[in-house]
C-alpha positions, 0 to 999 in steps of 0.5 A: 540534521542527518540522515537518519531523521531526513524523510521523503514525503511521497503525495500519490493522487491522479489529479482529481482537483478537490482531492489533490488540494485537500491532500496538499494542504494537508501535507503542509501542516503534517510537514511543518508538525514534522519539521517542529519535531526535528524531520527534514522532509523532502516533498515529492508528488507522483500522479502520472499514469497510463491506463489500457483500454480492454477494447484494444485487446483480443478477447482471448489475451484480455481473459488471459491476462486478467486470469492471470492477475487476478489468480496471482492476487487470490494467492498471495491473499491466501498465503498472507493470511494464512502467515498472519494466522501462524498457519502452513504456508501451503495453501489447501487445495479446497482454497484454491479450488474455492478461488478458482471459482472466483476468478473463472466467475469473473472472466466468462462474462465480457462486462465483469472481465472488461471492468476487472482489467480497469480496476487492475489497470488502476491497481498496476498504476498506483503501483508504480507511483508508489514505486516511484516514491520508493525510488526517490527514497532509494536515490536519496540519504533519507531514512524512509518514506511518509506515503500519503494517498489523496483519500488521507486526512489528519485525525485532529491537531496533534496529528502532525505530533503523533506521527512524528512520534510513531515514526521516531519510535518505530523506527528502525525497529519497523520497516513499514509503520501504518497510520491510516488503516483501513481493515479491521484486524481480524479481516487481515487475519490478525488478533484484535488484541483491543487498546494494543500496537501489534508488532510483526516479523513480517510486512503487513500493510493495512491499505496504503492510504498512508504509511512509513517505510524504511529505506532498506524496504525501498531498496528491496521492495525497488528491485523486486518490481524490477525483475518482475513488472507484473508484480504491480498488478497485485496492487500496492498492499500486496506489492508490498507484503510480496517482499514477505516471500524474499529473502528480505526480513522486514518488520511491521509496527500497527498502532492501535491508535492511528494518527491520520484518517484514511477517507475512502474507508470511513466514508469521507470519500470514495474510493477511486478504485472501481471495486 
């Protein structure tokens, strides 16, 4: 076996106990489906985090920063749609204008504001534990990283099988390879084109309930946080589509027929973000 079919397989949760053992148990069958078809799989868990209260800022750096965050995320949302749509980057004035009103409509009210910061806190904490797993990647000779959120499950028995396909196939054509989804295409500015894979020339992620990602995406996407920690406040998608904005020239591979299930969007569970 050598590097080039050696993946880490990154288990991100929060302790949630139901949900954790789900994901675990999971994870045992899709890293024996993976190991049948030729991947050695290194396991690695990331659950610890660290979340601010908003009753231990002053009102005013509370407003700041939650401005702050939720502007850079309106942004980035714009400008990645706008990418998908094969638009001017440029963002209209009118469209800031627009989110503008958002963000404002949020931080002059103290309980939206109070429960914006939690949800942020939240957002920078799975983050970093997505950053963690990315950085075991890096410190490793695996060729990428199996990502798999506690909300994910297998879509059926040859879920194990088809992974290992999509991946095999995918890669290293593809930086970032999603298996879950999550948004509808045209949500995500993309064409639906029905029955079809979309391969793109730039990153895309489609939620991070569960995804492939190359080592060289690892490396850069490492770093970039590193010059830069309040980039984890964009959350882990946009983090990741952030690297769009770099000088790094990814790849993205969306099956049209995705082998896992991503829980919180179809309703098996909820969502631990409090959107």
């Amino acid at each position: 076996m050598n590097a080039s079919h050696l993946v880490v397989m990154g288990l991100v949760h929060h302790e949630d106990a139901l949900r954790t053992q789900s994901q675990r148990d999971q994870a045992v069958v899709l890293e024996q489906g993976l190991s049948e078809s030729g991947f050695r799989v290194i396991k690695a868990e990331e659950f610890r985090q660290q979340l601010l209260d908003p009753a231990d800022a002053s009102f005013f750096s509370l407003r700041l920063s939650v401005f702050r965050r939720m502007w850079a995320q309106e942004i980035h949302h714009l400008r990645e749609i706008r990418r998908r749509r094969g638009s001017r980057l440029t963002i209209p004035f009118r469209k800031r204008r627009q989110a503008l009103g958002r963000v404002f409509s949020v931080v002059r009210d103290r309980d939206s504001l109070d429960h914006a910061f939690r949800r942020l806190e939240i957002e920078a904490a799975l983050s970093l534990k997505h950053v963690r797993i990315w950085n075991r990647v890096v410190d490793s000779d695996a060729m990428g990283a199996l990502v798999l959120e506690d909300d994910f499950y297998l879509r059926n028995e040859s879920s194990p099988a088809d992974v290992a396909s999509l991946v095999r196939a995918g890669f290293p054509d593809h930086d970032l390879i999603d298996l879950a989804g999550g948004l509808t295409r045209e949500s995500l500015g993309l064409l639906e084109s029905q029955g079809q894979d979309l391969s793109l020339p730039f990153l895309v992620a489609n939620t991070t309930c569960a995804y492939f990602i190359s080592k060289s995406a690892c490396h850069a996407l490492v770093e970039m946080v590193a010059s830069n920690n309040e980039l984890l406040y964009l959350a882990p998608d946009f983090l990741i589509t952030e690297l769009n904005t770099t000088d790094f020239e990814g790849s993205t591979l969306l099956p049209y027929d995705l082998p896992l299930v991503h829980g919180s969007r179809d309703g098996t569970v909820e969502s631990s973000i409090p959107y």
